[in-house]
C-alpha positions in Angstrom: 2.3 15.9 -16.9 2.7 14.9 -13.3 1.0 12.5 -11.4 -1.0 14.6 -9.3 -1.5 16.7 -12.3 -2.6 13.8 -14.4 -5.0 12.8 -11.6 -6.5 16.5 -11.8 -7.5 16.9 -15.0 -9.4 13.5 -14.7 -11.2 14.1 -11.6 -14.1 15.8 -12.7 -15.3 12.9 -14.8 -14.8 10.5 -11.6 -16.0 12.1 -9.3 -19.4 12.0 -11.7 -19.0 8.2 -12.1 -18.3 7.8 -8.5 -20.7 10.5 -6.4 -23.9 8.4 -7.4 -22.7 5.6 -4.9 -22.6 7.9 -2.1 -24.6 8.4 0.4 -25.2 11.4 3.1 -25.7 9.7 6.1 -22.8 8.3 5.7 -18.8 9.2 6.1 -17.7 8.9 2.4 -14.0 6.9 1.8 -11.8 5.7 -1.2 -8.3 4.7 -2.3 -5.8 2.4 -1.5 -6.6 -1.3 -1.7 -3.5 -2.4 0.5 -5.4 -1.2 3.8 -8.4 -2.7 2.6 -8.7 -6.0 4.9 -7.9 -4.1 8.1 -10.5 -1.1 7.0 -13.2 -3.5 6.4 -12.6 -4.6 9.9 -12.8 -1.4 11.6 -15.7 -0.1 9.9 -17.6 -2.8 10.2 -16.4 -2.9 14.3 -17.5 0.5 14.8 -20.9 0.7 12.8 -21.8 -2.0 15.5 -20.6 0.2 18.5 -21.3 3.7 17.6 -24.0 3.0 14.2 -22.3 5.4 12.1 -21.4 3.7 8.4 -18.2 4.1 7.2 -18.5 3.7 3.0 -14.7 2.6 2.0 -14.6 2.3 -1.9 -11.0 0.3 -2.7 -10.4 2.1 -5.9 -6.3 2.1 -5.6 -4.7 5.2 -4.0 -4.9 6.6 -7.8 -8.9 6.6 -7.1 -8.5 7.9 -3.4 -6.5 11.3 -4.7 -8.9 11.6 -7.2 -12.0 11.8 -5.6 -10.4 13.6 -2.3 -9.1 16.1 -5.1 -12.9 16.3 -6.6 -13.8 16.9 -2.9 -16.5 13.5 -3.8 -15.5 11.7 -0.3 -14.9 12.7 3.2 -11.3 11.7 2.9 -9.0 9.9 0.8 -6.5 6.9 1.2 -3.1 6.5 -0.4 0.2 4.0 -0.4 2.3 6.4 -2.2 2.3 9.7 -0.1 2.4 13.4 -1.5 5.1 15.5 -0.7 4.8 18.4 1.2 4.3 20.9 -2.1 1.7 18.6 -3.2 0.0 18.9 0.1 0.0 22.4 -0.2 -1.1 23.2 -3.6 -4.2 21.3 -2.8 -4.8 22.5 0.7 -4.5 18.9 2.5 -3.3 17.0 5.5 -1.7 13.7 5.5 -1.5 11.2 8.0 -0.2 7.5 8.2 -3.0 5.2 9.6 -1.2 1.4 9.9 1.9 -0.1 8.5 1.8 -3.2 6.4 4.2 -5.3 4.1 3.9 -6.2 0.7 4.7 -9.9 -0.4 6.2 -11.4 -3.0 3.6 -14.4 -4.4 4.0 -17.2 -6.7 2.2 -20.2 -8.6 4.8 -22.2 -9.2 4.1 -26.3 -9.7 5.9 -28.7 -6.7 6.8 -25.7 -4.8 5.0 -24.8 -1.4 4.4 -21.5 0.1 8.0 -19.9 1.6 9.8 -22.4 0.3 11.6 -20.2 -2.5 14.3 -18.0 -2.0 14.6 -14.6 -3.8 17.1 -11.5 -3.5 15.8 -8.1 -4.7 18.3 -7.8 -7.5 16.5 -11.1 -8.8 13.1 -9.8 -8.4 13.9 -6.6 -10.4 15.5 -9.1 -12.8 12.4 -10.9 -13.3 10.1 -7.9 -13.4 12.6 -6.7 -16.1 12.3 -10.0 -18.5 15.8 -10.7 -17.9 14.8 -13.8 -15.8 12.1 -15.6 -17.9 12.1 -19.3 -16.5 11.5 -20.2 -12.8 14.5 -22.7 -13.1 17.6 -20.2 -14.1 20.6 -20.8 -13.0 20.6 -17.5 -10.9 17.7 -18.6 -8.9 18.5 -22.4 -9.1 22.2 -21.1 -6.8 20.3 -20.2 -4.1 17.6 -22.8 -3.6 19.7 -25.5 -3.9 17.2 -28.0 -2.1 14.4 -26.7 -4.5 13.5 -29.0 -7.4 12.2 -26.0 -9.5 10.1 -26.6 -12.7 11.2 -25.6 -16.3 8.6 -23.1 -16.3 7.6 -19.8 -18.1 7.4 -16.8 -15.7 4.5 -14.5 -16.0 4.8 -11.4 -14.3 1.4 -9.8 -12.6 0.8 -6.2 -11.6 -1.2 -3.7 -11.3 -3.0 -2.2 -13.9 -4.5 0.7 -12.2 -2.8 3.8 -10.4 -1.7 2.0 -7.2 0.5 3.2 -4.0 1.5 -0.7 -3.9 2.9 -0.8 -7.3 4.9 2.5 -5.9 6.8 1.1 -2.8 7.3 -2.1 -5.1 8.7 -0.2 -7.6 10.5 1.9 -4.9 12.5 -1.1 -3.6 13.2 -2.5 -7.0 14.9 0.9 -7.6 16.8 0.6 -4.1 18.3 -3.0 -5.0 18.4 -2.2 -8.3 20.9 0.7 -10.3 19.2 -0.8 -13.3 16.1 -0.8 -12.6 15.8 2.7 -11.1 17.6 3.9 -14.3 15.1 2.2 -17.0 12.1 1.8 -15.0 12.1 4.2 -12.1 9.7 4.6 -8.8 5.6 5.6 -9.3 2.1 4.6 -8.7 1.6 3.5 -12.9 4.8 2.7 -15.1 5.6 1.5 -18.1 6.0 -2.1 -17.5 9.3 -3.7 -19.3 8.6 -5.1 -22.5 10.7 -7.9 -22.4 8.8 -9.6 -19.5 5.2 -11.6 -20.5 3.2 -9.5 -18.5 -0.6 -9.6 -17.0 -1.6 -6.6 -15.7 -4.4 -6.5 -13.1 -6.8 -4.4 -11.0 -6.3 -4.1 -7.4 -4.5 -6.2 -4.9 -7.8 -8.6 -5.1 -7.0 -8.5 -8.8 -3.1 -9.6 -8.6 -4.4 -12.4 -6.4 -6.6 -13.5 -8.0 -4.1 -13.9 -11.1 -1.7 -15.3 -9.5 -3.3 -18.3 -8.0 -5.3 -19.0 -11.9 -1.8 -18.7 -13.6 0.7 -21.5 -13.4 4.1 -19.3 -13.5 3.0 -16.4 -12.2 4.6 -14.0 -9.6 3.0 -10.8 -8.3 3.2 -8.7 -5.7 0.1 -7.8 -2.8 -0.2 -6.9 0.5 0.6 -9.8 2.8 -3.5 -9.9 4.4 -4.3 -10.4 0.6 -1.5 -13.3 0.3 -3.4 -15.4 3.3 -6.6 -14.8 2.3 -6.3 -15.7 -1.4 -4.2 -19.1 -0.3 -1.4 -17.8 -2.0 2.1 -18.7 -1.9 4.6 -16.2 -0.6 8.3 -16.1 -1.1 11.4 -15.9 1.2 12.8 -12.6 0.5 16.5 -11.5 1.6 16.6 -8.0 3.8 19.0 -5.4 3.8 22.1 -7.3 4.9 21.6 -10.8 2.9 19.2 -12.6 5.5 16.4 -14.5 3.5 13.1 -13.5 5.9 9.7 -15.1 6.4 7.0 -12.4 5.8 5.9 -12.6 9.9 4.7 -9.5 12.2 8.2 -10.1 13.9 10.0 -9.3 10.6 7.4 -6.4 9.8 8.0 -4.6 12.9 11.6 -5.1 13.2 11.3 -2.9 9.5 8.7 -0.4 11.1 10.9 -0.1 14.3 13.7 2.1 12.3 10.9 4.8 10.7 12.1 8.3 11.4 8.4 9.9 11.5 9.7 12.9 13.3 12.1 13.9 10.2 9.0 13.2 7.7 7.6 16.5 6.7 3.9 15.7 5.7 4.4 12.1 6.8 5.9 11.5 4.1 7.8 8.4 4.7 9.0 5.2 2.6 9.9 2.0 4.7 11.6 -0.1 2.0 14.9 -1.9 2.5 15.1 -0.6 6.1 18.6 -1.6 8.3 18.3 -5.3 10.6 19.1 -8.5 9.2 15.6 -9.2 10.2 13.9 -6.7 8.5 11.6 -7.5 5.8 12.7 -5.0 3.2 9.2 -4.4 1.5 7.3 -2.5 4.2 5.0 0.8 3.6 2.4 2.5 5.8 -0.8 3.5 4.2 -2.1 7.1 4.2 -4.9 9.1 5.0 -5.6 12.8 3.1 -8.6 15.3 4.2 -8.9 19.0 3.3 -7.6 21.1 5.6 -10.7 23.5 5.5 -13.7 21.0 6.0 -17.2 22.0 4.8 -18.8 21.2 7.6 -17.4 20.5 11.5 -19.9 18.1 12.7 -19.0 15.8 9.8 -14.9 16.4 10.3 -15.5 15.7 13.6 -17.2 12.4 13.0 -14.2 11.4 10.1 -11.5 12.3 13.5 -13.9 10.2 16.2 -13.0 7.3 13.8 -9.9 7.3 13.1 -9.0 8.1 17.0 -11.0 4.9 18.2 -8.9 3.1 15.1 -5.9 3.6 16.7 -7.2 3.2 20.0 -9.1 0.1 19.7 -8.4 -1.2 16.1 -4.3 -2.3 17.1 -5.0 -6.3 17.9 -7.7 -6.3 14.8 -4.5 -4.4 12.6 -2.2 -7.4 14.0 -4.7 -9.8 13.1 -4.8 -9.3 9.6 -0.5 -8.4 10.0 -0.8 -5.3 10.1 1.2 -3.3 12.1 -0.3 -0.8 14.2 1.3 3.1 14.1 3.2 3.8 17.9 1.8 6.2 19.9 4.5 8.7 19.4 2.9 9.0 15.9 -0.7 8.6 16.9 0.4 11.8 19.0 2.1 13.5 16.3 -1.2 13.0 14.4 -3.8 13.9 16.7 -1.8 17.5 17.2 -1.9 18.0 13.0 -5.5 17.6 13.7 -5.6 20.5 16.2 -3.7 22.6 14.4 -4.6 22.3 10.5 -8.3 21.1 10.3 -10.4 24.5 10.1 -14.1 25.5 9.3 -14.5 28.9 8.3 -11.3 29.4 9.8 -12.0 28.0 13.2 -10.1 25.1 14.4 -12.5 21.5 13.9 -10.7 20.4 17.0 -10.9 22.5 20.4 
């Protein structure tokens, strides 16, 4: 059974679970938990200019196609993007809403935040179980100036149905012939055995792990990194550099996405070309129905998400996220035109 298929057949009792939270004077939201901090932001922002509440439930992007699917929210947020059959089979649009990077982040006694050096092929490694102590030789090579502990590595991820754990997973599988062979590229995998795992619920979840578990390494969104106190890793890019997670590394990543080539939007940003790129860089999605039940209330979801990408681009760099260019935001604002309907009629004159 597929993903989206899987997803399916469970929406029905979700969207039970989830509909009694909701409210009708409200626009209705769920899914990814990697936008989360910069969503807060801009909901809360424009309640306080234009007093419509914007409910965002961060359920993982699992959560978001679930409930979008049930047609139980206004619209749905994902990390890991639908192809362009996907889209159509359930009659959606897909757009990317802001671009963010996913960190590397470790608990690891005597050893302060960016201090570490890793290289994908050793994070894969680690995530694997082949690397089980913090002070292997293989990681020992290239931090020569580290004094690293003789300690246990416990491995945190997600536990839920997550468009992080997918671009993660998507990079490993770029770096990493073996790991793309065993392991492979989705929202919710089956985690290698020979690694002592903890698995966890959200971004906020990972976190939270992570900083209570000496030895641990996980992987979150890089807003969730600095407001947990956690320590991040260096991380080499593309062509051997080891990078600083920093907007100027994010963008130099974001500044090589082909969006006009992406049917659907559909595009991955990991282990993008630039010495300074940081290699683990995704944009976040949003999904609506193409024909909306009502075009007062699509209208309303649209006003938002135009004055986010009007106003919300110093609050996205902010929290480090990376705001979409307005080539995009123009790309997107004509999908709107032309694919959201009521009764037939374009929401968008």
């Amino acid at each position: 059974m597929t993903f989206l298929n899987s997803i399916i057949a469970s929406s029905v009792v979700a969207a039970m679970a989830f509909s009694s939270v909701l409210s009708a004077d409200t626009i209705n939201g769920a899914g990814a938990s990697f936008p989360h901090p910069i969503y807060a932001k801009w909901t809360e922002e424009y309640n306080k200019e234009t007093g419509v509440r914007i409910n965002y439930q961060s359920i993982g992007s699992g959560g978001g196609i679930r409930q979008i699917t049930a047609k139980t929210v206004d619209f749905g947020a994902t990390d890991a993007p639908l192809d362009a059959q996907k889209l159509a089979e359930q009659g959606m649009i897909q757009f990317p809403m802001v671009m963010g990077a996913i960190v590397p982040v470790v608990n690891i006694p005597g050893i302060k935040s960016g201090d570490l050096k890793l290289t994908g092929e050793l994070l894969a490694d680690i995530y694997m179980g082949k690397i089980k102590k913090w002070n292997d030789p293989r990681i020992a090579a290239i931090n020569p100036d580290l004094k690293i502990p003789n300690q246990s590595i416990y491995v945190v991820h997600r536990s839920d149905g997550s468009g992080t754990t997918y671009n993660f997973t998507d990079y490993l599988s770029q770096v990493s012939p073996e790991w793309k062979k065993d392991v492979g590229t989705n929202t919710d995998i089956t985690w290698p055995k020979k690694a002592t795992t903890i698995g966890a619920n959200g971004n906020a979840g990972v976190a939270n792990f992570v900083r209570r578990t000496r030895g641990a390494i996980g992987y979150v969104e890089y807003a969730f990194a600095k407001q947990n106190n956690l320590s991040h890793t260096q991380l080499a890019s593309a062509e051997g550099k080891f990078l600083q997670p920093s907007m100027v590394t994010f963008q130099a990543a974001a500044q090589n996405a082909d969006w006009k080539n992406a049917p659907g939007f559909r595009l991955l940003l990991n282990n993008q070309p630039g010495a300074d790129s940081w290699p683990m860089t995704a944009a976040t999605f949003i999904l609506m129905h193409k024909e909306q039940a009502s075009a007062e209330k699509a209208k309303q979801i649209i006003e938002f998400f135009n004055w986010s990408y009007d106003n919300g681009a110093e609050m996205a760099e902010a929290l480090d996220f990376i705001p979409m260019p307005g080539s995009v935001v123009d790309m997107v604002e004509n999908t709107w035109a032309t694919q959201l309907t009521h009764n037939g009629a374009p929401v968008i004159k």
